[in-house]
NUBAPA-573149 format. One record per residue (C-alpha): residue number from 1; x, y, z; chain. Coordinates in Angstrom, 1 decimal, padded with zeros to 4 digits. Layout:
<recs>
NUM,X,Y,Z,A
...
</recs>
This chain:
<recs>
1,000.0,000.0,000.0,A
2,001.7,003.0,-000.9,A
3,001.5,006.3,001.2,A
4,-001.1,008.8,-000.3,A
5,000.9,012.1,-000.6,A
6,000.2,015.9,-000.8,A
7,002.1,018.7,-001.3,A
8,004.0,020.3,001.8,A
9,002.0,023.4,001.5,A
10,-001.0,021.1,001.9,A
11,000.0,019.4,004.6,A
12,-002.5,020.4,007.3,A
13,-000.8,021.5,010.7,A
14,-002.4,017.7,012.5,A
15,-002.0,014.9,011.1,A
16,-001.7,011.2,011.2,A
17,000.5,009.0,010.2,A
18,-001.2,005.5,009.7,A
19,001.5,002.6,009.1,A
20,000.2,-000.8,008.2,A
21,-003.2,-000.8,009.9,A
22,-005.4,-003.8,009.0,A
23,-008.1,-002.6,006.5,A
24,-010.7,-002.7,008.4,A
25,-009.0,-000.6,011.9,A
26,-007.3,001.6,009.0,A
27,-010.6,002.9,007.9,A
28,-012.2,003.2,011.4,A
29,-009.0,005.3,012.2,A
30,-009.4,007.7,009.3,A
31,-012.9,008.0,010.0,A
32,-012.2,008.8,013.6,A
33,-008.9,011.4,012.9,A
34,-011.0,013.1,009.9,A
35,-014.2,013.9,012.2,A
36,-011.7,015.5,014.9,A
37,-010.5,017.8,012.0,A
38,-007.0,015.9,011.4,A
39,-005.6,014.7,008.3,A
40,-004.4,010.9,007.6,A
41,-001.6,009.9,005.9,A
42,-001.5,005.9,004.8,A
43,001.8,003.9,004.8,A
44,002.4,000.3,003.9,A
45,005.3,-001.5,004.2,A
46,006.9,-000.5,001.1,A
47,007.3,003.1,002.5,A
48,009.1,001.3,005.6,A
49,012.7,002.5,003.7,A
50,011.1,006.4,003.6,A
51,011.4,009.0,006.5,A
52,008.5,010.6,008.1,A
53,009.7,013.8,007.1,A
54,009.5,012.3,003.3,A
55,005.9,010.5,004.4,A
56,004.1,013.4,005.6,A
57,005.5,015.6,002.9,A
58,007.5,017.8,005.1,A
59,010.2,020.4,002.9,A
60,013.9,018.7,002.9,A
61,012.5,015.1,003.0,A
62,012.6,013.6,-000.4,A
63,011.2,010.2,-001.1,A
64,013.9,007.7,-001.9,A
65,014.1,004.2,-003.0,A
66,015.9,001.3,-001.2,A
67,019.3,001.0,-002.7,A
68,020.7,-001.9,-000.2,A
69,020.4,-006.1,-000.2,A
70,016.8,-007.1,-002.2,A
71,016.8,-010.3,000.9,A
72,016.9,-007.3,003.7,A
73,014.5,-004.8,002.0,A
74,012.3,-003.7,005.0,A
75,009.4,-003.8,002.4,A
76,009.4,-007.0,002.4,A
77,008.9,-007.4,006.4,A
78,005.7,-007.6,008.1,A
79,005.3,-005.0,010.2,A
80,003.2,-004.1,013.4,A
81,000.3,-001.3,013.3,A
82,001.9,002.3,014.2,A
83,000.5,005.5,014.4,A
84,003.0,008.7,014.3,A
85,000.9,012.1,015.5,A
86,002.5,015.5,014.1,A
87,001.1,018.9,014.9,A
88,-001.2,018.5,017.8,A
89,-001.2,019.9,021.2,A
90,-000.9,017.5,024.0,A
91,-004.5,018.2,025.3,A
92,-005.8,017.3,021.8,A
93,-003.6,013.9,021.2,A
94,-005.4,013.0,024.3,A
95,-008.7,013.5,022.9,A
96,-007.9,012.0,019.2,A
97,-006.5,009.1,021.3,A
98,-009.4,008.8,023.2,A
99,-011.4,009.0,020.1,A
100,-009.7,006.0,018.4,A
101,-010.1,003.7,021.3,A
102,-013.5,004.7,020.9,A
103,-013.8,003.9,017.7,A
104,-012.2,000.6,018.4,A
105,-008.7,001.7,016.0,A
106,-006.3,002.0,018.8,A
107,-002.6,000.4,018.1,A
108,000.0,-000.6,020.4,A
109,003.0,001.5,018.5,A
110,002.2,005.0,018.6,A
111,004.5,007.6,018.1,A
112,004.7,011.8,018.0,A
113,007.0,013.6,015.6,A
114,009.1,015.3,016.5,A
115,013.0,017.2,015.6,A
116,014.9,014.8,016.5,A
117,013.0,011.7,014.8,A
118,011.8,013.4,011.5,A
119,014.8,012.4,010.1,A
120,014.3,008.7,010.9,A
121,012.9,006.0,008.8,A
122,009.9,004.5,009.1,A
123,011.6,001.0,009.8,A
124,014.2,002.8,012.4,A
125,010.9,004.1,014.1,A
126,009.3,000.7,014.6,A
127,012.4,-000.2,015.9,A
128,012.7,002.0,018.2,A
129,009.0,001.7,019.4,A
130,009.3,-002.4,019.4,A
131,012.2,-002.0,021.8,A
132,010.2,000.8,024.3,A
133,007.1,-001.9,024.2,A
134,009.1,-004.6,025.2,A
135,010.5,-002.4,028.0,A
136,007.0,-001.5,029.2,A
137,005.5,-005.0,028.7,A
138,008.3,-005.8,030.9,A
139,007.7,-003.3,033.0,A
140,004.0,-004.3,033.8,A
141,005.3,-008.0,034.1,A
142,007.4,-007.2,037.0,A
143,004.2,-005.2,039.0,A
144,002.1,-008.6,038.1,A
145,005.0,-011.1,039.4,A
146,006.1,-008.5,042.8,A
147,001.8,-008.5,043.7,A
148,001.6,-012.6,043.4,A
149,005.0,-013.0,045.5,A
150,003.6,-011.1,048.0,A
151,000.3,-012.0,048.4,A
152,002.2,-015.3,049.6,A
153,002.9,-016.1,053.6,A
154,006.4,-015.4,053.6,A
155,006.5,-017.7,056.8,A
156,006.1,-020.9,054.4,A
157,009.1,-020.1,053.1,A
158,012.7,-021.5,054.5,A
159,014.8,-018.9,056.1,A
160,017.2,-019.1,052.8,A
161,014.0,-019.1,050.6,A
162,012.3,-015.7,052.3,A
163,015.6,-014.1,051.8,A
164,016.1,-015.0,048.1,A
165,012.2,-013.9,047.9,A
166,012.9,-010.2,049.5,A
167,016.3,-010.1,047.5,A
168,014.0,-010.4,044.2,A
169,011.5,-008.0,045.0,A
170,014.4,-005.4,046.3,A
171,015.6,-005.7,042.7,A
172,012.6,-005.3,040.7,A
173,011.5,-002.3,042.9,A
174,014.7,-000.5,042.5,A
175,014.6,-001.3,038.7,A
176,010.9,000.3,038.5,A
177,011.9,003.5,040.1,A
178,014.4,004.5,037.4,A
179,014.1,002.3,034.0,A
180,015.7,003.0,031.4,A
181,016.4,000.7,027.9,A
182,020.0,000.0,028.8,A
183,018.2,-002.4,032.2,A
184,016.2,-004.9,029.9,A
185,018.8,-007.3,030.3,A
186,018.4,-006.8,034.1,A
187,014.7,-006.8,034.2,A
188,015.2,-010.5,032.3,A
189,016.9,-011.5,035.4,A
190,014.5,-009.7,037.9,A
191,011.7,-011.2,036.4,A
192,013.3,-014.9,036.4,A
193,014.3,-014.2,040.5,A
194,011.1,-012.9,040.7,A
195,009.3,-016.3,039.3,A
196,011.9,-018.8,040.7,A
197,010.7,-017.0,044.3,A
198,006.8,-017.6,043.3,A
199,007.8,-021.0,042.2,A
200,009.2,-021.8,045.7,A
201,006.2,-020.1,047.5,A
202,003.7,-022.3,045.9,A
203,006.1,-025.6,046.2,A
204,005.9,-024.8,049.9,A
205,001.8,-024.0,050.1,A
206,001.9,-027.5,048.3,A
207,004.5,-029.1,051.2,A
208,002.1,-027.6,053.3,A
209,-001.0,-028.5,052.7,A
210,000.4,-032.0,052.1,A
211,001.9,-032.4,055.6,A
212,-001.5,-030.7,056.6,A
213,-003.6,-033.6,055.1,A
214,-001.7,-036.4,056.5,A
215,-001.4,-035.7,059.8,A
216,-004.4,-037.8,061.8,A
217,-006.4,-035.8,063.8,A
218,-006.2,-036.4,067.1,A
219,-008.7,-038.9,068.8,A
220,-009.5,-040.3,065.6,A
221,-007.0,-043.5,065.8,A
222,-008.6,-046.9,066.1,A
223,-008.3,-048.8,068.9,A
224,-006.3,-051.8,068.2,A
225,-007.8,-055.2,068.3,A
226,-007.3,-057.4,070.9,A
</recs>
């Protein structure tokens, strides 16, 4: 699908980048961004190679071809819905956002031009934006795992086991105050301490309620027979 262009002294002040929406969303998200009074721009993935300056017709971007190896032509990829913003205020990107999960078009990759990334291509975007994703996917994983680990009676747990447990969720904690995209190697190994502690808190509800069940209660032995 190739991008439909206008002239940079067309290019209305908001607009919307739309890159690789399914059909369907991609026309509910036009729909939505037209009736707020923005503009849409459609990319496929053969304008992956292109910069959003280029893409939303902005002066000193000229469209370009792909010059490098046919077998790594980002064209040919198949790429995740993105949305880049330009020209709108904060308080109305909250309102056009609002509007598209409305209208049922949101997308997880969502993106606001700006100086520094006009410049980019459309495939160093979603690059960029996979790698920020998986940062706050991990993110939320860490607040799901620290919850279950401590909903758990720490008093189940060996002495060796309830430190390991605290050491885990000292990490994650300190990781969630300040992350950054140089820690994802670090929130891998929070999030596996994190699990291996969960792991051991519900082996020992398991111990426990085993040990639990076999105990006789008391007065409840037969007599024996004579």
């Amino acid at each position: 699908m190739k991008a439909h262009m206008r002239k940079a002294s067309q290019q209305p002040r908001e607009t919307a980048l739309l890159f690789c929406l399914e059909a369907e969303k991609g026309e509910r998200a036009r729909q939505a961004l037209e009736n707020f009074g923005a503009k849409t721009v459609l990319a496929g993935p053969a304008d992956a190679v292109q910069t959003l300056g280029a893409l939303l017709c902005m002066d000193g971007f000229p469209r370009h071809e792909y010059e490098g190896d046919p077998d790594q032509d980002p064209g040919q990829k198949s790429w995740e819905e993105a949305i880049v913003f330009s020209g709108f205020e904060n308080s109305r990107l909250n309102a056009v956002l609002s509007r598209l999960r409305s209208a049922g078009a949101s997308v997880d990759y969502k993106a606001v031009l700006t100086v520094n990334n006009q410049g980019w291509t459309m495939a160093h975007l979603m690059g960029e934006l996979a790698r920020e994703h998986s940062i706050f996917s991990k993110l939320d994983q860490m607040r799901s795992l620290m919850r279950q680990l401590l909903s758990r009676d720490p008093k189940k747990l060996s002495e060796q086991d309830r430190k390991e447990a605290a050491e885990a969720i000292a990490r994650a904690s300190a990781i969630m105050k300040k992350p950054s995209a140089s820690q994802e190697d670090e929130m891998d190994m929070a999030i596996a301490a994190l699990q291996r502690s969960i792991a051991m808190a519900m082996a020992a509800d398991i111990t426990g309620s085993a040990g639990a069940a076999a105990e006789p209660a008391q007065g409840s032995e037969e007599p024996e027979q004579e």
